[in-house]
Residue frames as a rotation matrix with the C-alpha (Angstrom) as fourth column:
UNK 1
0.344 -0.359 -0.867 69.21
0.826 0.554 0.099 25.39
0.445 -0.751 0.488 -18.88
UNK 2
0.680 -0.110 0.725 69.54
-0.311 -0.939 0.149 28.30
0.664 -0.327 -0.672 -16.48
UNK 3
-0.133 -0.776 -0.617 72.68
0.366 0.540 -0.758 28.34
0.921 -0.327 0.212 -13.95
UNK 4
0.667 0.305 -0.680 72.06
0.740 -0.375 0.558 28.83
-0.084 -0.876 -0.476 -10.29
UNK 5
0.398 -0.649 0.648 73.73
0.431 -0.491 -0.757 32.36
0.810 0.581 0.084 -9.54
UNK 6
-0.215 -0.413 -0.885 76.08
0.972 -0.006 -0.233 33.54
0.091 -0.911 0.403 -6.45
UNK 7
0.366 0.054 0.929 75.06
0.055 -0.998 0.036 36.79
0.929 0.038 -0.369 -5.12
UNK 8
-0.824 -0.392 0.410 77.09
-0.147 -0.550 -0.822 38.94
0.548 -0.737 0.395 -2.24
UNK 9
-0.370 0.137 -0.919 75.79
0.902 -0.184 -0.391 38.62
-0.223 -0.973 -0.056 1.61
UNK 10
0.475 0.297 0.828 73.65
0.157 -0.955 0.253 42.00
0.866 0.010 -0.500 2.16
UNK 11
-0.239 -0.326 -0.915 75.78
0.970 -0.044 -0.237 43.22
0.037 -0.944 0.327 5.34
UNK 12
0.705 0.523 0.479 74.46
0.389 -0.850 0.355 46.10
0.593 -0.064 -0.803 6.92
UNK 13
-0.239 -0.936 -0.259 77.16
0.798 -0.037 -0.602 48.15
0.553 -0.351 0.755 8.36
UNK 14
0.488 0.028 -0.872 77.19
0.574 -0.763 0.297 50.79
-0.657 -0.646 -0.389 11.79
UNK 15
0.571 -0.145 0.808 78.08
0.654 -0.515 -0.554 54.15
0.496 0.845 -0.200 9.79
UNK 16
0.902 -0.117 0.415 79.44
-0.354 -0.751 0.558 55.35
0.247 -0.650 -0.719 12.86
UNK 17
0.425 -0.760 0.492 82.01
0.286 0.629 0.723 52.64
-0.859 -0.167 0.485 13.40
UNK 18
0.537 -0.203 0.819 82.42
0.756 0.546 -0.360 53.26
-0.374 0.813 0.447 9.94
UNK 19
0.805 -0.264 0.532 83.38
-0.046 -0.921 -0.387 56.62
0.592 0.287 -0.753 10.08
UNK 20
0.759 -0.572 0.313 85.63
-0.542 -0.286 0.790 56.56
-0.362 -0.769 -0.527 12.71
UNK 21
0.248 -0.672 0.698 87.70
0.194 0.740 0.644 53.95
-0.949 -0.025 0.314 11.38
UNK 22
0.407 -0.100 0.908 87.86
0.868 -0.269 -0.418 55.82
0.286 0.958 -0.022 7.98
UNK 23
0.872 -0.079 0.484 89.35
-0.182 -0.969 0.169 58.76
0.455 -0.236 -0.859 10.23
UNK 24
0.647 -0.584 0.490 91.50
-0.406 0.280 0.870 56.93
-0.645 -0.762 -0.056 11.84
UNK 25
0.247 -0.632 0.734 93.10
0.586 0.701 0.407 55.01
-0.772 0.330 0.544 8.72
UNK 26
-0.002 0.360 -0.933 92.37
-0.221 -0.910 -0.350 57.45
-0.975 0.206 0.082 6.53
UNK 27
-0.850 -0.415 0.325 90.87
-0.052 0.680 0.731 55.37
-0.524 0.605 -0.600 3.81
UNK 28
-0.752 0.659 -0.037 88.15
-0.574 -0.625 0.530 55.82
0.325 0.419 0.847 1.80
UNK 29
-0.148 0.663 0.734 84.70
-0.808 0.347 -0.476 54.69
-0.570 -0.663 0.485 3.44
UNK 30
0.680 0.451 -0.578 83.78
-0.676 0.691 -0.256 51.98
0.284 0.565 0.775 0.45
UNK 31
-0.096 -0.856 -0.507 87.57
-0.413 0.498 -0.762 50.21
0.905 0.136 -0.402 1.07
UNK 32
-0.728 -0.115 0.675 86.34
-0.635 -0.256 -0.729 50.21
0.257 -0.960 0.114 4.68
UNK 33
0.416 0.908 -0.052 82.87
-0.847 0.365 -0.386 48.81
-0.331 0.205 0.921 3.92
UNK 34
0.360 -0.344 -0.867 84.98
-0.625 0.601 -0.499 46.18
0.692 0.722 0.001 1.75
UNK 35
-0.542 -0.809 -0.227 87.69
-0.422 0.495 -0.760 45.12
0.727 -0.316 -0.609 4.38
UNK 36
-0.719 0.373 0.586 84.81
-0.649 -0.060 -0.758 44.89
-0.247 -0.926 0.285 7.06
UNK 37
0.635 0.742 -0.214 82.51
-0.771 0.623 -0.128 42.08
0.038 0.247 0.968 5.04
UNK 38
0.513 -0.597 0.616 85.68
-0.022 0.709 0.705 40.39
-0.858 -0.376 0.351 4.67
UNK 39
0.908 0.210 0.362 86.72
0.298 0.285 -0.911 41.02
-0.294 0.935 0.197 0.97
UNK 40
0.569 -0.822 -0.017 90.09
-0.487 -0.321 -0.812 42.20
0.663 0.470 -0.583 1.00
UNK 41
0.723 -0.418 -0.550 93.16
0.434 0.894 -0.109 40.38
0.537 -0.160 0.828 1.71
UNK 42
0.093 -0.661 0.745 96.07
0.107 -0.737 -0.667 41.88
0.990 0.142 0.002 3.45
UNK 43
-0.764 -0.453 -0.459 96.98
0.589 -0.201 -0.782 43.34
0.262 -0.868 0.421 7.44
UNK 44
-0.854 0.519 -0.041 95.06
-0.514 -0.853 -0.086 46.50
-0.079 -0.053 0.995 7.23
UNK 45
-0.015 0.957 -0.289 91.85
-0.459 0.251 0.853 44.84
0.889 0.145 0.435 6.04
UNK 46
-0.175 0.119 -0.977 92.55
0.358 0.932 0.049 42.29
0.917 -0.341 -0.206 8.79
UNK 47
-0.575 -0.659 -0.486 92.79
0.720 -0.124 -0.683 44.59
0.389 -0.742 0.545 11.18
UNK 48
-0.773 0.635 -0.006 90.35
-0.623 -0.757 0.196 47.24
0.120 0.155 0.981 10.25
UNK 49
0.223 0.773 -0.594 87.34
0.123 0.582 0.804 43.68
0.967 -0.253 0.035 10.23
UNK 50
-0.386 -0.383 -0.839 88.77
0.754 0.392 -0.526 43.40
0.531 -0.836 0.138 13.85
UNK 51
-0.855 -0.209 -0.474 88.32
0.460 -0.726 -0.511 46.71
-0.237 -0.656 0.717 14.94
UNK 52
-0.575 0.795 -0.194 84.94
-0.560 -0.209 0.802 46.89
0.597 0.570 0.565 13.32
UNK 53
-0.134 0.368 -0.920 83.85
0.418 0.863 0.285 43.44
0.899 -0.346 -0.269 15.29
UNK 54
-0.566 -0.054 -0.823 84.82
0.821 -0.126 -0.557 44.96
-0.073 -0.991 0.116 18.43
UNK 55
-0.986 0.166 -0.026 83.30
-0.165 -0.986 -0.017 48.81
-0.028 -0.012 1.000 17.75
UNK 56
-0.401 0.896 -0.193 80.11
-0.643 -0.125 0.756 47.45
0.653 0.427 0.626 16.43
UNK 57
0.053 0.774 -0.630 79.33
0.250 0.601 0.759 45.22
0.967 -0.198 -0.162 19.30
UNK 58
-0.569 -0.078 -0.819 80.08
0.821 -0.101 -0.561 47.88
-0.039 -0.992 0.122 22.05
UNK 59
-0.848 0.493 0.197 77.80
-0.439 -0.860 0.261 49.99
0.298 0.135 0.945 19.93
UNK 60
-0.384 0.809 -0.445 75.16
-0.312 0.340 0.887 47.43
0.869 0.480 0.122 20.09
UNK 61
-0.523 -0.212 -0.826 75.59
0.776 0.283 -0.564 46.75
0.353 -0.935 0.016 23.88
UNK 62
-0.995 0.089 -0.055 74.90
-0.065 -0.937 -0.342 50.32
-0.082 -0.337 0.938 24.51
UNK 63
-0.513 0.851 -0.111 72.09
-0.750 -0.381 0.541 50.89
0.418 0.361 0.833 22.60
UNK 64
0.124 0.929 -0.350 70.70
-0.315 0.371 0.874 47.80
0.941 0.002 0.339 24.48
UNK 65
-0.691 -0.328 -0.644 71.74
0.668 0.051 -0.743 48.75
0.276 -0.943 0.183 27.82
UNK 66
-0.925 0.138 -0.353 69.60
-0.066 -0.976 -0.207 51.64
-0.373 -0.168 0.912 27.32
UNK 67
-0.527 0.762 -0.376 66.94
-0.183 0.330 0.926 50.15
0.830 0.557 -0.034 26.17
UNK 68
-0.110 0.202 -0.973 66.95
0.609 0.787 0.094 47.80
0.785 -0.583 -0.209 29.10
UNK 69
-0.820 -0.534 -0.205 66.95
0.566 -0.704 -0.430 51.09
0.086 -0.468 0.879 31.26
UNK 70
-0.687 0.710 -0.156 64.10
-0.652 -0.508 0.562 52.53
0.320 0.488 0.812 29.78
């Protein structure tokens, strides 16, 4: 009898967003990666998904404003 097993969401994360917000908190990039999938509890984390949401979809805007340009 085998048990079905849970595996982690692959989330692909903007490394740029990701830096910047590891400069700004100064926190190590993996805690950053963490708080942005949703895995830590807490203010900071809550804050740091937030400011990820908002960075990574005015990166993605760009890059397809410029597309649409082209």
């Amino acid at each position: 009898m085998s048990k079905e097993t849970k595996k982690a969401k692959k989330f692909n994360y903007n490394l740029q967003v990701i830096d910047r917000l590891v400069e700004k908190y100064g926190l190590s990039a993996y805690y950053v990666k963490q708080c942005a999938a949703g895995r830590r509890d807490g203010i900071i984390p809550d804050k740091i998904k937030k400011e990820y949401r908002i960075l990574s979809n005015a990166a993605s805007q760009a890059v397809e404003s410029k597309i649409n340009q082209l």
